[in-house]
C-alpha positions in Angstrom: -162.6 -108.5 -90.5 -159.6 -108.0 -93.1 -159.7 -105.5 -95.9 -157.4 -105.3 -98.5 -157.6 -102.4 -101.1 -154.5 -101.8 -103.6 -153.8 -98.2 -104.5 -150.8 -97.3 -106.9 -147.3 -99.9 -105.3 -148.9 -100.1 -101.8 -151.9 -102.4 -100.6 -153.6 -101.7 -97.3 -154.6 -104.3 -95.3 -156.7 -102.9 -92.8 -157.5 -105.2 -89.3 -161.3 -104.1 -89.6 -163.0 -105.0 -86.0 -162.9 -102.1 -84.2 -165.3 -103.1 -81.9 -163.2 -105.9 -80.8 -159.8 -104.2 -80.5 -158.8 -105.6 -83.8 -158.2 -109.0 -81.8 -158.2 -111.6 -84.3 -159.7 -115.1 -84.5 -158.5 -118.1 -86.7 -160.6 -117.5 -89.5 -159.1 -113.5 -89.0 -155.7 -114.8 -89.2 -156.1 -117.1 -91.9 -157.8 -114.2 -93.6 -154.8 -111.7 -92.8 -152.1 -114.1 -94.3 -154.2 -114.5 -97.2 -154.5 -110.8 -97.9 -151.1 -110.1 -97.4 -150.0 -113.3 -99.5 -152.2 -111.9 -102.5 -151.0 -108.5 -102.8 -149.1 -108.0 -105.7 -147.2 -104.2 -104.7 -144.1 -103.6 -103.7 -145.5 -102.3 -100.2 -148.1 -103.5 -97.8 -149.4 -101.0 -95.0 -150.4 -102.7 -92.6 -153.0 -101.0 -90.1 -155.9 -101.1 -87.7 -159.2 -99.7 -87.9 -160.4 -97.7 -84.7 -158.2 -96.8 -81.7 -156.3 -99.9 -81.9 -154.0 -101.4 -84.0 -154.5 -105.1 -82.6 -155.4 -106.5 -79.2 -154.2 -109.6 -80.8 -156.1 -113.2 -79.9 -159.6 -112.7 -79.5 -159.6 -114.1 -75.6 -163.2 -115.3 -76.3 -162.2 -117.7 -78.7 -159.1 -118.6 -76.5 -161.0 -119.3 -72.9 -163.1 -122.2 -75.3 -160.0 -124.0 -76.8 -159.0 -127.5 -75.5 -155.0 -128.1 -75.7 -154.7 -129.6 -79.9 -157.1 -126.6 -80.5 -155.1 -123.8 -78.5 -152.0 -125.0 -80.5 -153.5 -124.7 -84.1 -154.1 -121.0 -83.2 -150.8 -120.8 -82.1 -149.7 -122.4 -85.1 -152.1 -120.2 -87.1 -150.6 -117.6 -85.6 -147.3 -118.5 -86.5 -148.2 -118.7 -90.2 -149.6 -115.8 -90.5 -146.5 -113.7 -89.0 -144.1 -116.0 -91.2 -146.3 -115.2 -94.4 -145.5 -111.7 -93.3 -142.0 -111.8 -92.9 -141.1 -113.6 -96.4 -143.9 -111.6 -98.7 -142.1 -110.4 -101.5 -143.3 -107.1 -100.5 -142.3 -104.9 -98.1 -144.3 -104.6 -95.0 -145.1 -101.6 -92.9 -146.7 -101.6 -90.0 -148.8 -98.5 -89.5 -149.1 -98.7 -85.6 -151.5 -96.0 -84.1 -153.3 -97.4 -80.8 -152.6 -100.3 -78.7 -150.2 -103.3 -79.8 -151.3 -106.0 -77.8 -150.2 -109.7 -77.6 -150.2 -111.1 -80.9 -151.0 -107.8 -82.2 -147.3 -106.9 -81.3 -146.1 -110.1 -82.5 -147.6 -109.1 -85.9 -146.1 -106.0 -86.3 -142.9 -107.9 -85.0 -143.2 -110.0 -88.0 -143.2 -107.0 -91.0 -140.5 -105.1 -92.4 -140.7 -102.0 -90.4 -142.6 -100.8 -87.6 -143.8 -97.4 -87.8 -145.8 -95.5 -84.9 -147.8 -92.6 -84.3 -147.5 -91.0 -80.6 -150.6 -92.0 -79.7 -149.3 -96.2 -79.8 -148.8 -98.8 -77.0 -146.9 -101.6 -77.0 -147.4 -104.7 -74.3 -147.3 -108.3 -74.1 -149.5 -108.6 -71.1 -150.4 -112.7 -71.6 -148.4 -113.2 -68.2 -151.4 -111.3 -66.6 -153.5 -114.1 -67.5 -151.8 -117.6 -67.7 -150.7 -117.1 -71.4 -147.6 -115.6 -73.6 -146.8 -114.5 -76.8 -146.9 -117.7 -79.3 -147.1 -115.9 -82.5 -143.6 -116.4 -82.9 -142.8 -113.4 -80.4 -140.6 -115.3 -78.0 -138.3 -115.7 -81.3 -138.7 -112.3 -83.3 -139.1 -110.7 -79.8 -134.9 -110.9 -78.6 -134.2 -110.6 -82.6 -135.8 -106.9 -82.5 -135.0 -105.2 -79.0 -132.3 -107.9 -77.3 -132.9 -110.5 -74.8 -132.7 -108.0 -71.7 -135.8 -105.3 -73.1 -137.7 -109.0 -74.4 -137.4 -110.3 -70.8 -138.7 -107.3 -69.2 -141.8 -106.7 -71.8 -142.5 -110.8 -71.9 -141.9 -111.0 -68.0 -143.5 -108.2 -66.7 -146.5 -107.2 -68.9 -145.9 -103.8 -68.8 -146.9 -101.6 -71.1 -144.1 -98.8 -73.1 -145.4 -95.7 -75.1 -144.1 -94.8 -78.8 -141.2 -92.9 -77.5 -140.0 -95.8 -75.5 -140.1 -98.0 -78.3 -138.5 -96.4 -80.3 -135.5 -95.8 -77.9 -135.6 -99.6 -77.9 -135.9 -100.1 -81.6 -138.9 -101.8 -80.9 -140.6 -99.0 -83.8 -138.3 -97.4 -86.2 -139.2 -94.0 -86.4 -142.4 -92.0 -84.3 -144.7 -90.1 -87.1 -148.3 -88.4 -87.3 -149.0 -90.5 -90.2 -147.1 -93.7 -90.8 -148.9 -94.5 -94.3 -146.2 -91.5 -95.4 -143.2 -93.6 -94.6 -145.1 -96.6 -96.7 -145.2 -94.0 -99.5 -141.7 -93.0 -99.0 -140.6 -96.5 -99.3 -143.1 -97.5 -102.3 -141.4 -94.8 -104.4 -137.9 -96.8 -104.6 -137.3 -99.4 -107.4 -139.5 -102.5 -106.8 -136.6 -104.8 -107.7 -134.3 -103.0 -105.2 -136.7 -103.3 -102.4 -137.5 -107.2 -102.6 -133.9 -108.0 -103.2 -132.6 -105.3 -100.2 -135.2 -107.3 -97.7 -134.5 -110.4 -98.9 -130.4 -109.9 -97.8 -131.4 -108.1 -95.0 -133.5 -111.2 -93.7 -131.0 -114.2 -94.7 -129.5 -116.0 -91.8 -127.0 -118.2 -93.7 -123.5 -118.0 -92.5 -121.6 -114.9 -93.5 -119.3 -115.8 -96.1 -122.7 -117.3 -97.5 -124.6 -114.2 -97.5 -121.9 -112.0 -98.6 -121.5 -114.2 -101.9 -125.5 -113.5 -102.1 -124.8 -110.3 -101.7 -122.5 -109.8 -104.7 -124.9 -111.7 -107.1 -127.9 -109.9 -106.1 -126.1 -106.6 -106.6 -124.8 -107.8 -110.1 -128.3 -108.9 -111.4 -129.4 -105.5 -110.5 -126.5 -103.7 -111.8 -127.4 -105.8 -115.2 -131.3 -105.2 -115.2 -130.2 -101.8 -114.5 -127.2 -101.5 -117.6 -130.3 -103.2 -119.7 -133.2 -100.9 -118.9 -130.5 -97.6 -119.6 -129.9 -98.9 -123.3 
């Protein structure tokens, strides 16, 4: 269901279950955290097998959970976004296909969002009794504002790439997103954990700033040292 091959500073994790969408179970999930928790590159591409990127919960395994067992999926769910968001690499999501659900919750949950013109963005669980509780009712208002979260949460619709990315839901609209992954993995390794790590701090400001300055001198340093 998850593969995971390294090549050069970027892993691929690849959502394998095509047939399926990509939708992910709990063992899926657990499986996907793993993978990304174990690679050991300075980039992760993350992408999906087939015509999708993920169709997110596998709604088979949803319509059979009892209330403690629907919220340890959610809670799964959770985990495996947050594992996402603090890797010490830097995630891409390669999104070509449908972003469904939790599969858009995922994406939420990396570094950047890259898509082809072929992807589809929607959280549709409205249509169906459910929402997004892969931490996409927090990441969701963080990425695009409260007003665009509403209307994609409330209403179920679904936007193309080119509406997403007037949003800032993706960052940038490409033929083939592993390129901006390359682009990225060819910066220093040291300068790319550190830049995410400031970028994703929500201390106070005056805190950050001070984090800031010491991360750029112990750079500057490693930098003075490597030079000779």
């Amino acid at each position: 269901m998850i593969e995971a091959a390294a090549d050069g500073r970027i892993t691929t994790v690849t959502l394998a279950r095509p047939e399926r969408r990509n939708a992910l179970t709990p063992a899926g999930l657990d499986a996907l955290r793993a993978a990304v928790a174990d690679a050991e590159t300075s980039v992760v591409s993350l992408r999906g097998a087939g015509e999708a990127f993920c169709a997110g919960a596998d709604l088979d395994v949803v319509d059979g959970l009892d209330g403690d067992a629907a919220a340890d999926l959610a809670r799964r769910g959770q985990r495996t976004a947050t594992a996402i968001a603090e890797s010490d690499s830097v995630v891409v999501a390669g999104v070509d296909g449908a972003a469904r659900g939790g599969g858009l919750e995922l994406a939420l949950a990396c570094d950047l969002r890259v898509a082809t013109p072929a992807a589809t963005f929607a959280e549709p669980g409205v249509e169906f009794g459910l929402f997004g509780a892969w931490g996409g009712t927090v990441r969701l208002p963080r990425v695009v504002g409260e007003g665009e979260a509403m209307d994609l949460a409330l209403s179920g619709r679904v936007v193309d790439a080119a509406e997403a990315r007037r949003m800032g839901l993706v960052s940038r609209v490409v033929e083939d997103p592993r390129a901006v992954a390359e682009q990225i993995a060819d910066n220093d390794p040291a300068a790319l954990s550190v830049v995410k790590e400031r970028l994703r701090d929500d201390a106070d400001p005056e805190t950050r700033e001070e984090r800031e300055a010491a991360a750029f001198a112990d750079l500057a340093a490693d930098r003075r040292s490597r030079k000779g």
